[in-house]
C-alpha positions in Angstrom: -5.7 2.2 29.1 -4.5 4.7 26.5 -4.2 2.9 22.7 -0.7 2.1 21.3 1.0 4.7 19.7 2.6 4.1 16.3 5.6 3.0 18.1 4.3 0.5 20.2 2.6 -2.7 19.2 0.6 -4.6 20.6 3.1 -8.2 20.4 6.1 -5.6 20.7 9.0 -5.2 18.0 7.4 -7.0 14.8 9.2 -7.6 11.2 8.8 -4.5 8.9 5.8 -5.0 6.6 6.4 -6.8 3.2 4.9 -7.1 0.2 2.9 -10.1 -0.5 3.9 -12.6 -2.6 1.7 -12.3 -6.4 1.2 -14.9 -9.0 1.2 -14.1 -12.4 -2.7 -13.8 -14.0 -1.4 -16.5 -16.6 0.0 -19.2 -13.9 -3.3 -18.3 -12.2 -5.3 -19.7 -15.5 -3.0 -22.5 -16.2 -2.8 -23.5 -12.0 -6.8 -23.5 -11.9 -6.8 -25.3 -15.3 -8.5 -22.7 -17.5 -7.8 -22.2 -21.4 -8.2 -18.3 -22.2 -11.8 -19.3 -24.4 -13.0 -20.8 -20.6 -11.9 -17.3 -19.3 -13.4 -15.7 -22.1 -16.7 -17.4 -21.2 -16.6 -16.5 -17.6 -15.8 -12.9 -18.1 -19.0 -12.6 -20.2 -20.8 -14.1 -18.2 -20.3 -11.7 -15.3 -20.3 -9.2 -17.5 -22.6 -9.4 -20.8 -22.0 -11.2 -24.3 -22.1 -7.5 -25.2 -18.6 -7.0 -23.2 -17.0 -10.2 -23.7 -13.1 -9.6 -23.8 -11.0 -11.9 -26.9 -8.4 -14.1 -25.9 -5.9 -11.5 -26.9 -7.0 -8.4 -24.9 -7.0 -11.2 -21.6 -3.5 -12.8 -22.9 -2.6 -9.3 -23.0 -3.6 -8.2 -19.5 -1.9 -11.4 -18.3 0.9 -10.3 -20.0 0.7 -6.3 -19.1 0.7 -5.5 -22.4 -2.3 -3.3 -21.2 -4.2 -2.5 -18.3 -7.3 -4.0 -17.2 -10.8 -1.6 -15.4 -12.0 -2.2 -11.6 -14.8 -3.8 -13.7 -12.7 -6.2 -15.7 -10.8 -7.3 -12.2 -13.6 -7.6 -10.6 -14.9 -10.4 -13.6 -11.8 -11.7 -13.6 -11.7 -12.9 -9.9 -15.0 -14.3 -10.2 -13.9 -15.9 -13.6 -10.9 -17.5 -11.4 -13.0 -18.3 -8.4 -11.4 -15.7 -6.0 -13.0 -13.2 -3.9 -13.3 -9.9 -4.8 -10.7 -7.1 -4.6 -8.6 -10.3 -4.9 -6.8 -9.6 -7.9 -5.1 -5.8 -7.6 -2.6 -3.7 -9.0 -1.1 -1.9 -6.6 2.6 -4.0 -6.7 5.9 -3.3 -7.8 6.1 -5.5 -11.1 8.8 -8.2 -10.4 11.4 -8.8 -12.9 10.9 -11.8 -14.3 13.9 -14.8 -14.5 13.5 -14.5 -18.2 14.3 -11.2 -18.4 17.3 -11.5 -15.9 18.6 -14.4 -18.3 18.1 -12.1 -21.5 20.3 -9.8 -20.0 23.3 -11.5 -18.3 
């Protein structure tokens, strides 16, 4: 039996592909009840006390006020208990509803 073509699925016509819902880095800390110094502490220990990130440089990858390395993402899903490749960047940022309020 020849495989499906692009065109045919297996379960027939299916939804189009969405994207998945994301959660915010920062309402991931505060959901699994983590202060930035307990992130702090779990980043370096995945990484090294010699890399250890400051609460401001993770406060501002939650915020995207800067980017953040495979290596750093990587730490950080551990730091959060996820499993790797959990946490990635490859989204459309969503606006948030304070920004929508800010400008109505």
């Amino acid at each position: 039996m020849p495989k499906n073509t692009p065109a045919q699925h297996r379960y027939g016509d299916q939804r189009p592909k969405v994207t998945p819902p994301h959660v915010g880095l920062g309402d991931l800390r505060a959901a699994v009840g983590l202060t930035l110094d307990q992130v702090c502490d779990r980043v370096a220990e995945v990484l090294g006390e010699d890399e250890r990130p400051t609460k401001g440089a993770i406060s501002a990858i939650e915020n995207g006020h800067r980017g953040a390395s495979v290596k750093m993402l990587a730490a950080l899903c551990t730091a959060y208990g996820m499993r790797d490749g959990a946490i990635t960047t490859t989204y459309i940022p969503r606006v948030r509803d304070a920004a929508l309020a800010a400008t109505a």
